[in-house]
LOFISE-133657 format. One line per field, with one value per residue (C-alpha): residue number from 0; x negated, y negated, z negated. Coordinates in nm, 3 decimals. Layout:
seq: NUM:...
xx: X:...
yy: Y:...
zz: Z:...
This chain:
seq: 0:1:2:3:4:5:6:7:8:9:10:11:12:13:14:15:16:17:18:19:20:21:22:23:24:25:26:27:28:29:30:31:32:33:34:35:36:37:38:39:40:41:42:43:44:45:46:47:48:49:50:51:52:53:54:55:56:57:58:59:60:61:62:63:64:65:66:67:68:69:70:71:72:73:74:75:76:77:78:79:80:81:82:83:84:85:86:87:88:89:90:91:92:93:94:95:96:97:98:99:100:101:102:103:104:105:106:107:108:109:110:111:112:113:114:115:116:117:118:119:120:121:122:123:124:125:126:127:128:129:130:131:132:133:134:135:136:137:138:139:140:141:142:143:144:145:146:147:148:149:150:151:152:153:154:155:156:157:158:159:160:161:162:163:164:165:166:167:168:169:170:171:172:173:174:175:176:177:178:179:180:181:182:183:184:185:186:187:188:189:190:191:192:193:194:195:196:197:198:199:200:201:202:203:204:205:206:207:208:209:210:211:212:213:214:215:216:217:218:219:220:221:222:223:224:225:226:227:228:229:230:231:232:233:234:235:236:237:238:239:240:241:242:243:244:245:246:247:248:249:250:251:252:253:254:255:256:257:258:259:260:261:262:263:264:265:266:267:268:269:270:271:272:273:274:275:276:277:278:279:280:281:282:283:284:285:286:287:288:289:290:291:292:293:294:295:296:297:298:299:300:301:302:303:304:305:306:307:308:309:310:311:312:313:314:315:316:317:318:319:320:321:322:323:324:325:326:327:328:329:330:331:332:333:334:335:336:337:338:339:340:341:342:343:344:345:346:347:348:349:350:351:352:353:354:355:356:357:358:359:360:361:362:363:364:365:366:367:368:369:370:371:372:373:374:375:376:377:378:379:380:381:382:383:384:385:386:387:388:389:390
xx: -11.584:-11.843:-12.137:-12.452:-12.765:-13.047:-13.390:-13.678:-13.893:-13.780:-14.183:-14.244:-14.577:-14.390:-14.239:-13.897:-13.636:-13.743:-13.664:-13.361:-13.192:-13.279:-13.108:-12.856:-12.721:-12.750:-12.511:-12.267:-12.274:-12.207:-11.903:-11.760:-11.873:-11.995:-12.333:-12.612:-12.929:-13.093:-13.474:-13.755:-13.946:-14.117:-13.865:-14.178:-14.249:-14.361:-14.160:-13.818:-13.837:-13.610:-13.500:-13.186:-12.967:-12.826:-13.069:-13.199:-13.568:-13.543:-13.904:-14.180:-14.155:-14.356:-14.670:-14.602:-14.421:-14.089:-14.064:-13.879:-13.779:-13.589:-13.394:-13.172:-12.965:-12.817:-12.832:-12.606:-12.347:-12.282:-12.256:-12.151:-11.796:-11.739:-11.885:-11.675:-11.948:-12.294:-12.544:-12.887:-13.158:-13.415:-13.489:-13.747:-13.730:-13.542:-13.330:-13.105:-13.067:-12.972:-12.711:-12.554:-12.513:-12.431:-12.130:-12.034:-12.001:-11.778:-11.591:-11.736:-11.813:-12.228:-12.391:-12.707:-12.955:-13.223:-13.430:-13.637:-13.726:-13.585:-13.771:-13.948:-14.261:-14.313:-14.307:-14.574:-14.771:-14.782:-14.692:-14.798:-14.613:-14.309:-14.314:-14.338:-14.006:-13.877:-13.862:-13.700:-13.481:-13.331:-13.301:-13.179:-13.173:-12.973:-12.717:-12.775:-12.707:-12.391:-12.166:-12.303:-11.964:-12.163:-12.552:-12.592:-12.833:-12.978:-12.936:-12.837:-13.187:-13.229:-12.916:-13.053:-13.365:-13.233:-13.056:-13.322:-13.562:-13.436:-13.204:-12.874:-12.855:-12.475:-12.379:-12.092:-12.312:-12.242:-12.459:-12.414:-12.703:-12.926:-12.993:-13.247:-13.178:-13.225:-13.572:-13.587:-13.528:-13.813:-13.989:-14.323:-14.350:-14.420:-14.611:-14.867:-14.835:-15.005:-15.244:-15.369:-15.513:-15.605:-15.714:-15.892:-15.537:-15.460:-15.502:-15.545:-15.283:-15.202:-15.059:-14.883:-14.919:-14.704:-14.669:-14.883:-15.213:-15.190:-15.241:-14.878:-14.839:-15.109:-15.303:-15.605:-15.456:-15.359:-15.704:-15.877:-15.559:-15.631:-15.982:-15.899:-15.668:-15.911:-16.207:-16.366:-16.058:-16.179:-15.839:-15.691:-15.653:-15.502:-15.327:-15.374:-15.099:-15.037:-15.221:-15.465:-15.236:-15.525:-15.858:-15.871:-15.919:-16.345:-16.325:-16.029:-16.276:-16.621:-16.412:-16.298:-16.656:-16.781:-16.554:-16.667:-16.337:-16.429:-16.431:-16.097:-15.925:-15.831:-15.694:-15.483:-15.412:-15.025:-14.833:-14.539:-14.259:-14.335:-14.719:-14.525:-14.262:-14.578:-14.791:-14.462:-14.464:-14.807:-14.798:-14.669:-14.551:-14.504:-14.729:-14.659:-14.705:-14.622:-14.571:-14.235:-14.073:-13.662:-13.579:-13.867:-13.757:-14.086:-13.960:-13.614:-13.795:-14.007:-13.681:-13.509:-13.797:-13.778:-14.069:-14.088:-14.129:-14.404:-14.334:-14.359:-14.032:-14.112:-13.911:-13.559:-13.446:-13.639:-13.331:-13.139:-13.498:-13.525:-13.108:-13.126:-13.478:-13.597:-13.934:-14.164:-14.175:-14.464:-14.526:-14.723:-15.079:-15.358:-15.255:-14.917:-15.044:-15.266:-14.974:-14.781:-15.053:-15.160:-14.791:-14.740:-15.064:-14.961:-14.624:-14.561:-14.493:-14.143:-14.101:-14.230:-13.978:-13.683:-13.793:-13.807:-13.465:-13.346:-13.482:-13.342:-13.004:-13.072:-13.127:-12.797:-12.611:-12.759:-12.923:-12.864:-12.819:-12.438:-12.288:-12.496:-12.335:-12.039:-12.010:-12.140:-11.929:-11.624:-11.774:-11.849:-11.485:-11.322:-11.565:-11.452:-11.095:-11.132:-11.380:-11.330:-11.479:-11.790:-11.760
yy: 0.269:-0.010:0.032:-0.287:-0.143:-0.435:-0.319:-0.470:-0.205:0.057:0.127:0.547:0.489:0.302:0.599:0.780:0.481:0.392:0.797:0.816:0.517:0.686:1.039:0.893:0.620:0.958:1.121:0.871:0.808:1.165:1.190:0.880:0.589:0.261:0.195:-0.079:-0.212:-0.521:-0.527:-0.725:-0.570:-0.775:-0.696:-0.623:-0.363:0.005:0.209:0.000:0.110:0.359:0.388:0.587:0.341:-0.001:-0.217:-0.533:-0.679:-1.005:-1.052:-1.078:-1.186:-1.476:-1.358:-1.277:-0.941:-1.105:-1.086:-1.441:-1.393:-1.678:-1.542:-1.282:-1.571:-1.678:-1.319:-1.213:-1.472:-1.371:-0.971:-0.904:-1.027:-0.719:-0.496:-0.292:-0.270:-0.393:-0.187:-0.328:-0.114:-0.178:-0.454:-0.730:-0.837:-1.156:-0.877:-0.796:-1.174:-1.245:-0.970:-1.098:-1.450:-1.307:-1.115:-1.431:-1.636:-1.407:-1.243:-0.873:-0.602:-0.485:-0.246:-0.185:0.138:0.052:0.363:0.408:0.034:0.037:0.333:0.188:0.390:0.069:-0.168:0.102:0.145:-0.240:-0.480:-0.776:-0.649:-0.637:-1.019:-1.123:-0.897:-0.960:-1.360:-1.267:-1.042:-1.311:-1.546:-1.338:-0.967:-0.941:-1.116:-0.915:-0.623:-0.695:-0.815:-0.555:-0.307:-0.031:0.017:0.372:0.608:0.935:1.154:1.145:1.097:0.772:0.617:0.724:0.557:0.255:0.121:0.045:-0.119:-0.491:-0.689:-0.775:-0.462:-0.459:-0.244:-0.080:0.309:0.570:0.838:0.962:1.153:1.173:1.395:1.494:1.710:2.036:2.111:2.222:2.648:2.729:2.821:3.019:2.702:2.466:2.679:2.747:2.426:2.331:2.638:2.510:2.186:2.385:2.724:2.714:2.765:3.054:3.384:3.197:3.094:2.729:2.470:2.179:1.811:1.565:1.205:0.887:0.949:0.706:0.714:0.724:1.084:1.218:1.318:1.384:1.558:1.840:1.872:1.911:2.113:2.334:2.343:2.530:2.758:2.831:2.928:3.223:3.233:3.142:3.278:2.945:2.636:2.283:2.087:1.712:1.537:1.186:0.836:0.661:0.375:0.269:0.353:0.655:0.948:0.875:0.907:1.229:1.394:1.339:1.479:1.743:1.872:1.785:2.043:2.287:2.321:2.012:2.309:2.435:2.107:2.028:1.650:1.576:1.223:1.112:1.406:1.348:1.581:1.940:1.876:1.719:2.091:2.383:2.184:2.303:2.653:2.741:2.671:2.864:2.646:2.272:2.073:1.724:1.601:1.236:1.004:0.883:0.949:0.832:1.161:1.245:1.315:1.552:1.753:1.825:1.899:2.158:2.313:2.329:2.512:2.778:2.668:2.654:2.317:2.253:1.943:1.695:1.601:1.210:1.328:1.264:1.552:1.793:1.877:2.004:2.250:2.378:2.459:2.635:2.829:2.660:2.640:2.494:2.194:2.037:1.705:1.485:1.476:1.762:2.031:2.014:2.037:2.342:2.507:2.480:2.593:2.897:2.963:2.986:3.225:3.458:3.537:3.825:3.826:3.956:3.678:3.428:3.548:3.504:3.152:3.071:3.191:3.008:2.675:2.700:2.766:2.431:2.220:2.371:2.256:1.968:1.815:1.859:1.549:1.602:1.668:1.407:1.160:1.259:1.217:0.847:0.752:0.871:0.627:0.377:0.365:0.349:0.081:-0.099:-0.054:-0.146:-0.392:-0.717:-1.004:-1.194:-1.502
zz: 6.856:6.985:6.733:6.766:6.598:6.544:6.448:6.381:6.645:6.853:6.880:6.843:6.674:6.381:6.241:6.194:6.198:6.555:6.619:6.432:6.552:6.954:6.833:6.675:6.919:7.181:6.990:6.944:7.313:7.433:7.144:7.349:7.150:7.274:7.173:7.205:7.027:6.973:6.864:6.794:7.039:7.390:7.646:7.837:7.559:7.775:7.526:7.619:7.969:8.091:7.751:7.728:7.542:7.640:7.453:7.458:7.361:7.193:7.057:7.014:6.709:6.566:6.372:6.001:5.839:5.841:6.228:6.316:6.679:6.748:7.099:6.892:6.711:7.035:7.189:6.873:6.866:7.217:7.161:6.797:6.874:7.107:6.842:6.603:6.385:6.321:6.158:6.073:5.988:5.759:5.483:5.396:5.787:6.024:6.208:5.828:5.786:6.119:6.146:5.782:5.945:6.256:6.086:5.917:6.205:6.417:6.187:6.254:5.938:5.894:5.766:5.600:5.617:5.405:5.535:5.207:5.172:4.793:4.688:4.358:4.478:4.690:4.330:4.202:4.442:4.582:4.289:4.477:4.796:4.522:4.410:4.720:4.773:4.487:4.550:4.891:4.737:4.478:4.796:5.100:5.084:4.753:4.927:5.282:5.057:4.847:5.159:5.350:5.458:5.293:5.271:5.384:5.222:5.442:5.091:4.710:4.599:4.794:4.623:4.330:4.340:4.465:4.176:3.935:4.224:4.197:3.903:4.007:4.270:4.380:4.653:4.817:4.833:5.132:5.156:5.527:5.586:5.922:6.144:6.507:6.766:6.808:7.016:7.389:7.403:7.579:7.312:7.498:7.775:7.450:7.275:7.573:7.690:7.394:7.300:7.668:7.562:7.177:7.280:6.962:6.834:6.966:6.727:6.388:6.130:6.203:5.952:6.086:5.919:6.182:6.122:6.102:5.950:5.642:5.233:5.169:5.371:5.161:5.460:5.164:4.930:5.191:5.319:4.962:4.921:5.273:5.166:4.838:5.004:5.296:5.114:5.265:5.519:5.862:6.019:5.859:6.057:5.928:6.257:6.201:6.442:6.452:6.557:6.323:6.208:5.960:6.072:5.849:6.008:6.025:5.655:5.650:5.888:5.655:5.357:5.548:5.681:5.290:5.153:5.432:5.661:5.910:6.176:6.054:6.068:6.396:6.516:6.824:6.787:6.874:7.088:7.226:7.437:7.507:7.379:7.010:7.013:7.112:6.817:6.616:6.777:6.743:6.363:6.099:5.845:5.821:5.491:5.405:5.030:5.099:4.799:4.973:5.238:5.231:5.537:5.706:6.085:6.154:5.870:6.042:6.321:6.200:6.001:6.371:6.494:6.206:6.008:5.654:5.503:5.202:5.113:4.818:4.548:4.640:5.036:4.917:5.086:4.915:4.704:4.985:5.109:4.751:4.759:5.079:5.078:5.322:5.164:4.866:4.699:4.429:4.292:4.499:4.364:4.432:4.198:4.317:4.689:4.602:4.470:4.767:5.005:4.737:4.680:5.058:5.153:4.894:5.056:5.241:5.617:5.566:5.318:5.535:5.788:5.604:5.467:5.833:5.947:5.606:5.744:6.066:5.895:5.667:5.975:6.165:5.847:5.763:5.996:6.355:6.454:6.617:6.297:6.136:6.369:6.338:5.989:6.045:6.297:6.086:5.787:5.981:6.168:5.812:5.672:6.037:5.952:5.607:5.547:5.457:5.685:5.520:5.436
């Protein structure tokens, strides 16, 4: 099958669509698939070099959230017709529109992964945001979304919460799931790779937060949370990894010393490669009580490395964690956060154990990112067989 992903960034800092689409797009390659993206991205753009996909930078985009980049129009008229299949990623942004018209003109099926975008958390949490979608949603995107082959959800719990987001929501649903790969096996090169550059680490009980350090992760609810739990503990360490998207880590790190752990919290900034797996190693567990996340890549990783998650019920997978043991769940605000950190120190090593070798078994089922693909590639070759063209 010849698959065409278009994406808005391809950009690792951005977050887990940029990852997923990478893992994925591997996977389909080594089953035997044909596989190519289009971004947004400068073609100049350091991250595209060497990448390990066919792929092709058609920005930058002009300034503005929308992300007009004029040179993908032309570039897709010229390469959707070979495709089998076009899959755009993302809403709200030029790159859906463009592959809807795209579709259109050459008479090729598209699909939609929304990646969390119609989580109502966003109408909460930003109502101006929302009108602003909402008016784009009446125009474009409501239409992007009904021609769409199938918009493609990573669990049930996205598809859930997408329905009541916008009026006049019509979609044909898939939920296909998603998946990473499994990490490296050399488990003790990682994890002193990395208690190299943290000796501090070494010797203590380490608890892993891994992803962008903004509000919506709830970066400050697990401190005051750690704090709680780490009150006359000093073998307890919190591992802060991720870059500063928003200029908040000077405030994260006065809280932290005003509740008395600032010593105990430790911050790497972004780590990537075997630095990104030994953080993963030399921790225990893996915390994050974000407000919404739609899969949360960093939380499949830390299940492949055999670490129990603690993680919010606003990370649409946390169904699947709960069903499986693969660790504890609490609503997002700070008594639900405590709980998971006090529920977590009072287990028992054995029982600590065994939630780990139940997490690695959740990932092998779940998520490992072969199966995962293959599941979407079989979709996605009967929405290609069956779809009707747009028109």
């Amino acid at each position: 099958m010849k698959l065409l992903h278009v994406t808005h960034s391809l950009d690792p800092a951005v977050g887990g669509p940029a990852e997923c689409i990478r893992q994925m797009s591997l996977a389909a390659l080594a089953a035997g698939h044909d596989v190519s993206i289009a971004c947004l991205d400068d073609p100049a753009a350091p991250w595209l070099k060497d990448y390990p996909v066919p792929v092709q930078g058609c920005g930058p985009p002009r300034a503005g959230s929308y992300g007009y980049a004029p040179a993908l129009w032309p570039w897709l008229l010229a390469h959707a017709p070979a495709a089998d299949m076009l899959v755009a990623h993302g809403l709200w942004q030029y790159n859906g529109s463009a592959v809807r018209r795209a579709a259109r003109r050459v008479g090729r099926p598209y699909a939609i992964f929304p990646h969390g975008m119609l989580d109502p958390w966003f109408r909460r949490s930003y109502p101006g945001k929302h009108m602003k979608k909402l008016a784009y949603w009446l125009t474009s995107e409501r239409a992007n979304v009904r021609d769409a082959a199938a918009l493609l959800f990573t669990a049930e719990e996205e598809r859930l919460l997408a329905r009541g987001t916008f009026p006049f929501y019509r979609a044909t649903e898939r939920v296909v799931g998603l998946g990473t790969a499994a990490p490296p096996e050399d488990t003790e090169i990682q994890r002193a790779h990395f208690l190299k550059r943290f000796p501090q680490l070494a010797g203590t009980r380490n608890l892993l937060f891994l992803g962008r350090i903004q509000a919506k992760k709830g970066c400050d609810l697990l401190i005051e949370a750690f704090a709680a739990a780490a009150r006359g503990r000093d073998d307890l360490r919190l591992v802060m990894v991720g870059p500063d998207q928003q200029g908040w880590r000077a405030e994260l790190e006065r809280l932290a010393a005003a509740r008395g752990v600032g010593a105990q919290v430790i911050w790497t900034g972004m780590l990537q490669g075997v630095e990104k797996w030994g953080a993963f190693r030399a921790c225990e567990a893996f915390a994050l009580p974000s407000h919404q996340e739609n899969f949360g890549v960093a939380v499949a990783e830390a299940l492949a490395c055999c670490l129990p998650v603690l993680i919010s019920d606003r990370i649409n997978i946390w169904r699947e964690v709960v069903g499986d043991g693969a660790g504890l769940v609490a609503h997002d605000d700070l008594s639900g956060t405590q709980s998971l950190l006090a529920r977590w120190y009072a287990l028992s090593g054995a029982e600590r154990q065994a939630m780990g070798a139940a997490a690695r078994r959740c990932f092998a089922d779940r998520y490992e990112i072969r199966s995962s693909t293959r599941r979407l590639m079989a979709v996605l070759g009967e929405l290609a067989g069956s779809a009707a063209v747009v028109t």
